[in-house]
SEZAMI-914318 format. One record per residue (C-alpha): x, y, z; chain. Coordinates in nm, 3 decimals. Layout:
% SEZAMI-914318
+---------+---------+---------+---+
|       X |       Y |       Z | c |
+---------+---------+---------+---+
|       X |       Y |       Z | A |
...
+---------+---------+---------+---+
***
This chain:
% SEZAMI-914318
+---------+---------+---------+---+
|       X |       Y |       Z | c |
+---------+---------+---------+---+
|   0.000 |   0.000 |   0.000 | A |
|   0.096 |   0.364 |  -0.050 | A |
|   0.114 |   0.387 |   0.331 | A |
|   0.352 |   0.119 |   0.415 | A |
|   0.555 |   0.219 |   0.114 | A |
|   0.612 |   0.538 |   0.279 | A |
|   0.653 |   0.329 |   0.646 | A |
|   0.930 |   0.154 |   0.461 | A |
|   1.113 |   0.464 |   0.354 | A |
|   1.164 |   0.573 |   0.722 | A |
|   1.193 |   0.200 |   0.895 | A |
|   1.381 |   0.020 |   0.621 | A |
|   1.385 |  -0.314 |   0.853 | A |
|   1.060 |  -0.514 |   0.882 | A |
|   1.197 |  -0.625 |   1.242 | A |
|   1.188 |  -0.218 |   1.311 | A |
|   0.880 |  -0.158 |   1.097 | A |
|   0.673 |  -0.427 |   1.292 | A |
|   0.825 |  -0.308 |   1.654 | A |
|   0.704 |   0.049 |   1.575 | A |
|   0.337 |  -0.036 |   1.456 | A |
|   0.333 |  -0.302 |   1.750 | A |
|   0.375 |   0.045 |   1.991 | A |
|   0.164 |   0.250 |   1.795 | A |
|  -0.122 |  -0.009 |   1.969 | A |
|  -0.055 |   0.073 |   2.304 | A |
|  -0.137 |   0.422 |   2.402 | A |
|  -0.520 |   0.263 |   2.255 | A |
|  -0.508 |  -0.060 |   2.492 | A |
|  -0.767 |  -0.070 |   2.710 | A |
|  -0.935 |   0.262 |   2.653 | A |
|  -1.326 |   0.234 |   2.557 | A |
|  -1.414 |   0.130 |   2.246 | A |
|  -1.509 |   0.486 |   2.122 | A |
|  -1.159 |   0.647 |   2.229 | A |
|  -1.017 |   0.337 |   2.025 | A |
|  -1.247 |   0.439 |   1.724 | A |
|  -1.110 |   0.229 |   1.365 | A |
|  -0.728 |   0.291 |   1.497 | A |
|  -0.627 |  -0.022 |   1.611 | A |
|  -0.818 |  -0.193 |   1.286 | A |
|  -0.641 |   0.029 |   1.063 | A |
|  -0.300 |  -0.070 |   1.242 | A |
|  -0.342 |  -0.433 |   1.227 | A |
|  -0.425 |  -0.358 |   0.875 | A |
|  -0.082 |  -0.274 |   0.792 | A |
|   0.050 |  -0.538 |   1.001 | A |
|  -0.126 |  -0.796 |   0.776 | A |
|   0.023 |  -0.653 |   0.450 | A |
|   0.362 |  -0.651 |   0.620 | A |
|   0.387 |  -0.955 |   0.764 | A |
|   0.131 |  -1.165 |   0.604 | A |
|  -0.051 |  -1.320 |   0.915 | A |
|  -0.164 |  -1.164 |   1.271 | A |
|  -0.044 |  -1.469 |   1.420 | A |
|   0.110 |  -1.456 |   1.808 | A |
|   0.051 |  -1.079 |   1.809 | A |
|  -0.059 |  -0.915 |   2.181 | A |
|  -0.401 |  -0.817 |   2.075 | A |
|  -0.546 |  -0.807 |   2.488 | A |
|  -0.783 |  -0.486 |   2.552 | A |
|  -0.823 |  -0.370 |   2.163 | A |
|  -1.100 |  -0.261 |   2.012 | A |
|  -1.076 |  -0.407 |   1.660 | A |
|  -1.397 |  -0.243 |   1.417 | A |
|  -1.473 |  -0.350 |   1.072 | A |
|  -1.166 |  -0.531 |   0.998 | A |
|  -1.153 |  -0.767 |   0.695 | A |
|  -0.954 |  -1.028 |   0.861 | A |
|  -1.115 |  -1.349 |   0.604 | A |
|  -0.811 |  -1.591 |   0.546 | A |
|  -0.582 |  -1.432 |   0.830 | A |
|  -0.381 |  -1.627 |   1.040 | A |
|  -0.474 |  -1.559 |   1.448 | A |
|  -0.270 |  -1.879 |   1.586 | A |
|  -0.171 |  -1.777 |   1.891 | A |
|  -0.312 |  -1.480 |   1.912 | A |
|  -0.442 |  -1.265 |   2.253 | A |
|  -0.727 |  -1.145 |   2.207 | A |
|  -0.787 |  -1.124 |   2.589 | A |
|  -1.059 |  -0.847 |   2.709 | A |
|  -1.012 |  -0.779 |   2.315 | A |
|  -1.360 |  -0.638 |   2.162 | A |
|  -1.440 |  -0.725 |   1.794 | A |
|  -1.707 |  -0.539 |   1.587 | A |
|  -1.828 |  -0.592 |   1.255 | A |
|  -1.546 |  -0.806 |   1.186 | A |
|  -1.568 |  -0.988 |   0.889 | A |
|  -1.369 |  -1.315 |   0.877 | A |
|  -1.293 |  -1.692 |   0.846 | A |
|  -1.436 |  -1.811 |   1.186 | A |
|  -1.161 |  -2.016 |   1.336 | A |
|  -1.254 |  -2.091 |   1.688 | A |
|  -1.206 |  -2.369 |   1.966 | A |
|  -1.500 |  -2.599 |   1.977 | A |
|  -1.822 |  -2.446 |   2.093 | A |
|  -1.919 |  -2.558 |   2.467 | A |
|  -2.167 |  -2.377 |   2.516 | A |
|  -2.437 |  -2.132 |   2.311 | A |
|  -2.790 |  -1.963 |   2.372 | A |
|  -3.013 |  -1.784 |   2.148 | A |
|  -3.214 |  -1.497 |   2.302 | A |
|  -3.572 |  -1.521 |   2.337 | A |
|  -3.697 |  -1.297 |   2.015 | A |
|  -3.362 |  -1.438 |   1.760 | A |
|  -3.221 |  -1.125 |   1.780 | A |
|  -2.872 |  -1.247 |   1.934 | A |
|  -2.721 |  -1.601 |   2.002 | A |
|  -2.374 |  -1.690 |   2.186 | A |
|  -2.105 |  -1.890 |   2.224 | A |
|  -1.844 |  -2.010 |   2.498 | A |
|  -1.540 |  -2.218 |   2.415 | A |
|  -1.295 |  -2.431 |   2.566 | A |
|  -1.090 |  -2.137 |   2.618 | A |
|  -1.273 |  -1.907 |   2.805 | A |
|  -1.391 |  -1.713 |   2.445 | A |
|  -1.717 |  -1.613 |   2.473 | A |
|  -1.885 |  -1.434 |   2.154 | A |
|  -2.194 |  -1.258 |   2.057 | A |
|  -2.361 |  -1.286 |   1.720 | A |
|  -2.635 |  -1.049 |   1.581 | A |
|  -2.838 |  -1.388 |   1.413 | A |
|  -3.080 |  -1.212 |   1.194 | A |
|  -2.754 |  -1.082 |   0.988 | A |
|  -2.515 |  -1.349 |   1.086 | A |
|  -2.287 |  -1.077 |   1.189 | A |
|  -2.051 |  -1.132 |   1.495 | A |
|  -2.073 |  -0.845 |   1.729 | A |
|  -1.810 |  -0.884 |   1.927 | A |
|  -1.601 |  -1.184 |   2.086 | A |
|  -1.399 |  -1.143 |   2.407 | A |
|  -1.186 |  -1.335 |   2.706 | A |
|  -1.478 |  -1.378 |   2.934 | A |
|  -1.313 |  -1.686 |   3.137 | A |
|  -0.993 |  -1.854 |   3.272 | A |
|  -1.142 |  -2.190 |   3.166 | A |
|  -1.398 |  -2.362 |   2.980 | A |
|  -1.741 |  -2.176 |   2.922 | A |
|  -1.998 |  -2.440 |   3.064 | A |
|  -2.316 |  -2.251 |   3.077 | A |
|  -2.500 |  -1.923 |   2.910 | A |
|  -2.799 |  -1.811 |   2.897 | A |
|  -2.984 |  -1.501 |   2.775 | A |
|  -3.244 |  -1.305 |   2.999 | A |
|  -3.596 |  -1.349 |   2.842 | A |
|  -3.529 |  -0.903 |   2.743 | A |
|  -3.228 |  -0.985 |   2.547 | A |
|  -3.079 |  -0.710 |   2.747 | A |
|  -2.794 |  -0.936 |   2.938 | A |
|  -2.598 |  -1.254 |   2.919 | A |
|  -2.444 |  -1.464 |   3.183 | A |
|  -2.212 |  -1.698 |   3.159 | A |
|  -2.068 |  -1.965 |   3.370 | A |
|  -1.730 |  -2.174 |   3.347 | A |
|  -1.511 |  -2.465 |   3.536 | A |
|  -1.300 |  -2.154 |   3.691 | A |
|  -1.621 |  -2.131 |   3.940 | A |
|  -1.716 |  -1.773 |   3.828 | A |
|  -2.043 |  -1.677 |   3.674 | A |
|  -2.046 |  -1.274 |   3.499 | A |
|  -2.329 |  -1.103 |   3.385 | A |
|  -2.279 |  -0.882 |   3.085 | A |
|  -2.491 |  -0.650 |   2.904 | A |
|  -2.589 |  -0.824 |   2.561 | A |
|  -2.594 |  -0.521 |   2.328 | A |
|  -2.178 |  -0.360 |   2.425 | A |
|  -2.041 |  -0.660 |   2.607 | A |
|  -1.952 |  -0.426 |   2.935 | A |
|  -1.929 |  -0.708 |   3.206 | A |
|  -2.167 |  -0.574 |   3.506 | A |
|  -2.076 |  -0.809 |   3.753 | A |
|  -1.838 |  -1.118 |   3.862 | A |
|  -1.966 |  -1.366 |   4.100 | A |
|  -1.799 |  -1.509 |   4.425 | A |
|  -1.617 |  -1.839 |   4.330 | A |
|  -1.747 |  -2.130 |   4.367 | A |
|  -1.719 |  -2.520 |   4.184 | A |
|  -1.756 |  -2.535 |   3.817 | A |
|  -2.068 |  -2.416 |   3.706 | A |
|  -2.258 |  -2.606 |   3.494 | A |
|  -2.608 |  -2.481 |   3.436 | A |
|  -2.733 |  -2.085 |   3.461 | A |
|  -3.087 |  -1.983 |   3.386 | A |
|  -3.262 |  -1.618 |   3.447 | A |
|  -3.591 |  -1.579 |   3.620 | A |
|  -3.876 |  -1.526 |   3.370 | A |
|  -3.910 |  -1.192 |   3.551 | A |
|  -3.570 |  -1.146 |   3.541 | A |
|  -3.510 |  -1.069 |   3.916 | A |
|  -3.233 |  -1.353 |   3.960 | A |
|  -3.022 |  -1.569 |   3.821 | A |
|  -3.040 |  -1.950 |   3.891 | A |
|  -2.701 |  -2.200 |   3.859 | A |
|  -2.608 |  -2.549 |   3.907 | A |
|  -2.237 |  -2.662 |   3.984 | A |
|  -2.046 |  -2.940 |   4.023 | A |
|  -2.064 |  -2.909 |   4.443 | A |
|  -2.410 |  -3.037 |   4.425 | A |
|  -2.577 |  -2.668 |   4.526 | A |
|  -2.816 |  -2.443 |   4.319 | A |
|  -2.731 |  -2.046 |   4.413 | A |
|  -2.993 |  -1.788 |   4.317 | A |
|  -2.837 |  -1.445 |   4.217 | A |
|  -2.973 |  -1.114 |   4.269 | A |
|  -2.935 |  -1.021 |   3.884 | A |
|  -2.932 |  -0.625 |   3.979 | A |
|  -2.566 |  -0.660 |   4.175 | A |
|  -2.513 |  -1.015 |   4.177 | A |
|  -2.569 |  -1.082 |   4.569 | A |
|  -2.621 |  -1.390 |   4.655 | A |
|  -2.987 |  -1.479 |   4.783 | A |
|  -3.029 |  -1.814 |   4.832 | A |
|  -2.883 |  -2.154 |   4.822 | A |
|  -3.073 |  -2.509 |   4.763 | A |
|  -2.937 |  -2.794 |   4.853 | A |
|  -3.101 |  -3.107 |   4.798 | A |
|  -2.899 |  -3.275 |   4.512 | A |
|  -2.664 |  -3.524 |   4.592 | A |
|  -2.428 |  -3.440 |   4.307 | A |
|  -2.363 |  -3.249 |   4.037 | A |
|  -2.621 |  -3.024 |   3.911 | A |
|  -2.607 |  -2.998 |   3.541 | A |
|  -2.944 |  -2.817 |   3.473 | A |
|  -3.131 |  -2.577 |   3.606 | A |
|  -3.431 |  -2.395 |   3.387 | A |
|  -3.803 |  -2.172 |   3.520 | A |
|  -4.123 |  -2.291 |   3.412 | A |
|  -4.277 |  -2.005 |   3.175 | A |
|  -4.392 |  -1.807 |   3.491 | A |
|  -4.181 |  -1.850 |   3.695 | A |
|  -4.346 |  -2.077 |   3.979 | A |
|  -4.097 |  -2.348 |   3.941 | A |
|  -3.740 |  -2.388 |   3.906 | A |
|  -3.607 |  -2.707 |   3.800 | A |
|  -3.297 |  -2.904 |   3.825 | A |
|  -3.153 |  -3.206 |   3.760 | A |
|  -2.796 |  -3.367 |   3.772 | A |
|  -2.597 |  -3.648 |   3.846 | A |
|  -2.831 |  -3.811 |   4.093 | A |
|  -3.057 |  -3.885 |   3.808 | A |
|  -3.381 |  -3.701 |   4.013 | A |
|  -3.535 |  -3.386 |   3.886 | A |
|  -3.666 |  -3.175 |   4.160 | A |
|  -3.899 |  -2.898 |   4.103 | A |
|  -3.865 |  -2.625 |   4.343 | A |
|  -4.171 |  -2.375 |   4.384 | A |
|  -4.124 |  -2.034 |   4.437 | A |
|  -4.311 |  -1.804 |   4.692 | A |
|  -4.473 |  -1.576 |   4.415 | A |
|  -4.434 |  -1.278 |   4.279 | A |
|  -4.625 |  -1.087 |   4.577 | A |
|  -4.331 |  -1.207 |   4.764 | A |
|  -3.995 |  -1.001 |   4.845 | A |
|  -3.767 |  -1.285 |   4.742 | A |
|  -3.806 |  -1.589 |   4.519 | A |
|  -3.750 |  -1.827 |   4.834 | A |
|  -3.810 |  -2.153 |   4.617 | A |
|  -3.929 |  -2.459 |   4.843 | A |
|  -3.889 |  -2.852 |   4.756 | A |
|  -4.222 |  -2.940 |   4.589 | A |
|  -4.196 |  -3.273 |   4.417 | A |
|  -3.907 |  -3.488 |   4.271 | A |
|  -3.935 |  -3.681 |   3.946 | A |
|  -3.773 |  -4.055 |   3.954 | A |
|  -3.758 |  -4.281 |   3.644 | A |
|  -3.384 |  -4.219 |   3.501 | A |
|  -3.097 |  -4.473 |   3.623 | A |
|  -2.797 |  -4.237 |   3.482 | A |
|  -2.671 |  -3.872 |   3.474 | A |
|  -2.976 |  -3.621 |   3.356 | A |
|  -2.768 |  -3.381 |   3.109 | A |
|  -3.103 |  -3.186 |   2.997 | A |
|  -3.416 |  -3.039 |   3.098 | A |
|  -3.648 |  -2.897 |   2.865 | A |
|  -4.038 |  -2.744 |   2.906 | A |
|  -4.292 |  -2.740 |   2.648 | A |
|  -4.391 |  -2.361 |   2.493 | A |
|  -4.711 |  -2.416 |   2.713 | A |
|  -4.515 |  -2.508 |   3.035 | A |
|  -4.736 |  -2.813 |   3.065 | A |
|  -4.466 |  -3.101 |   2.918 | A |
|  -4.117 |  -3.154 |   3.078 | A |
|  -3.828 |  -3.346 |   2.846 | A |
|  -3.550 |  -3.480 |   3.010 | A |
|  -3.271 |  -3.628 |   2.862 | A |
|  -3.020 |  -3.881 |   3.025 | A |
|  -2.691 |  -4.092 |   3.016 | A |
|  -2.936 |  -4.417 |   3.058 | A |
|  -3.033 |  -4.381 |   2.627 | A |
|  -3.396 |  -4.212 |   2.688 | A |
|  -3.599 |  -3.840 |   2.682 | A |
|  -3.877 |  -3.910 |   2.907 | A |
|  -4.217 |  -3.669 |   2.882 | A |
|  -4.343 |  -3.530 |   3.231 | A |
|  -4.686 |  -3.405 |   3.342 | A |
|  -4.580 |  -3.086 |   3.538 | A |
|  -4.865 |  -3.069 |   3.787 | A |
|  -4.893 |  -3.393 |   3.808 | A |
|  -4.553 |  -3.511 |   3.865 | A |
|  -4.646 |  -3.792 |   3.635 | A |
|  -4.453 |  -3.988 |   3.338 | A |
|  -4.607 |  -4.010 |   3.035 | A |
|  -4.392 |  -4.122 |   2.825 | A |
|  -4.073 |  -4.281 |   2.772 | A |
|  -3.849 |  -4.229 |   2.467 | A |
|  -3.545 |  -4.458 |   2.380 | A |
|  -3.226 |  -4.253 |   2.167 | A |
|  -2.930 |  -4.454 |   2.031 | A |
|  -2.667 |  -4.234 |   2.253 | A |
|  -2.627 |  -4.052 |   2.579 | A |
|  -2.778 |  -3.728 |   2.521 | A |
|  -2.660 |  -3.352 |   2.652 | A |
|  -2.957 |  -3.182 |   2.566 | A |
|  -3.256 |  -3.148 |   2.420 | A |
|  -3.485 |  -2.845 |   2.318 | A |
|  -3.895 |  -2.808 |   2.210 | A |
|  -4.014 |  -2.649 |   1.861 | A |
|  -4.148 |  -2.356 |   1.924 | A |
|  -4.535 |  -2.513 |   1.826 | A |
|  -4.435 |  -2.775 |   2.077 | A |
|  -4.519 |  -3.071 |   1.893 | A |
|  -4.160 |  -3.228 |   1.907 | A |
+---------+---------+---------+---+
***
């Protein structure tokens, strides 16, 4: 390009060239993402025509906009606390562990095995951003039923809330074990998770205080989702039980879920819980090789179904009639 023609007039050396556009990033690292404005895209734009790849390059607390970055090599690179937006490229990633869609289809997301977590706007396939949301592997996400936040939850023990339309993380949870299941409150008021220590936490979603913990699991909870309004939480886990937990009402100051029933009929891990659009029909999927079909107020079976592997989830059509 013109540009790094002239670049090359002044810093013969590509060693020197590279070191020089390589500090040119810094004074921009971590500044918000309008102070960054396209300079840190246009930057790693002439990086890319002079060295040919963006490979092992210290990309941590950038704000990267509208880069064309299809075919370019990232091996190795940080992109920790790194903000992406409108980026168009090849989509090289570690393998999903996690996703969500939000409630209307305007958004879905993704957590990896590394701790990436990303944001896509789905009705123009367009990523919005990706960041470093984790230390470890992203185990659970979920979107709030307004599409206005996201949480996520990982094996580091650490659930965050962040708002859905910037990425600006809002607030980190006390450790605890792995997480392995959030879900928000169809009202939104808290946050529900399931971890590997057996307990299920409820989060005050507003500053992410803790305000109550159930215990009646015996392992591992790997689920945990709301009926439609929000009377019942359920989990399930390890112990192959679902329990169904009812909640004091909306009338009431807090949630304060209470044991109500618990569902028996799997003999392995239950990896997913699912509820019919109506709220009447629960799926659950297990380890064992079968979705059974509950009666929610009734507590009842209705129907066994046997799959050919040991299932991690399972999800309704949105007519409910598979």
């Amino acid at each position: 390009t013109p540009i790094l023609a002239r670049l090359h007039s002044t810093f013969p050396e590509p060693v020197t060239l590279t070191a020089r556009l390589l500090a040119l990033l810094e004074p921009w690292r971590g500044q918000s993402d309008e102070y960054q404005g396209y300079a840190p895209a246009n930057l790693l734009a002439l990086l890319r025509a002079l060295r040919g790849d963006l490979s092992r390059l210290d990309l941590q607390q950038l704000s990267i906009r509208n880069a064309d970055l299809r075919g370019v090599n990232l091996h190795d690179t940080n992109l920790t606390e790194a903000t992406l937006r409108d980026a168009v490229f090849t989509m090289v990633s570690d393998m999903i562990s996690a996703m969500a869609f939000s409630r209307n289809g305007l958004y879905w997301a993704g957590g990896d095995r590394q701790g990436q977590a990303q944001i896509w706007l789905y009705t123009k396939r367009q990523l919005q951003f990706t960041w470093r949301a984790h230390h470890s592997v992203i185990t659970a996400i979920a979107f709030s039923l307004d599409e206005q936040y996201l949480a996520t939850g990982s094996w580091d023990g650490v659930i965050k809330l962040w708002n859905a339309a910037n990425g600006t993380l809002l607030w980190t949870s006390p450790a605890v074990d792995a997480i392995m299941g959030v879900a928000f409150s169809p009202d939104g008021r808290a946050l529900a998770s399931g971890g590997t220590d057996g307990q299920i936490r409820l989060w005050d979603v507003a500053n992410g205080s803790l305000l109550q913990t159930l215990n009646e699991h015996t392992g591992p909870v790997f689920c945990v989702i709301w009926n439609p309004n929000g009377r019942f939480l359920i989990s399930a886990g390890h112990d192959a039980r679902i329990r169904l937990w009812e909640t004091a009402g909306a009338d009431s100051p807090g949630l304060k879920p209470t044991p109500a029933q618990t569902l028996e009929g799997h003999r392995s891990p239950v990896r997913g819980l699912a509820l019919s659009p109506d709220g009447r029909t629960l799926a659950s999927a297990s380890w064992d090789g079968t979705v059974k079909l509950w009666e929610v107020a009734r507590g009842t079976l209705r129907e066994t179904i046997p799959v050919s592997s040991r299932l991690s989830g399972l999800m309704w059509s949105p007519d409910g009639r598979y």
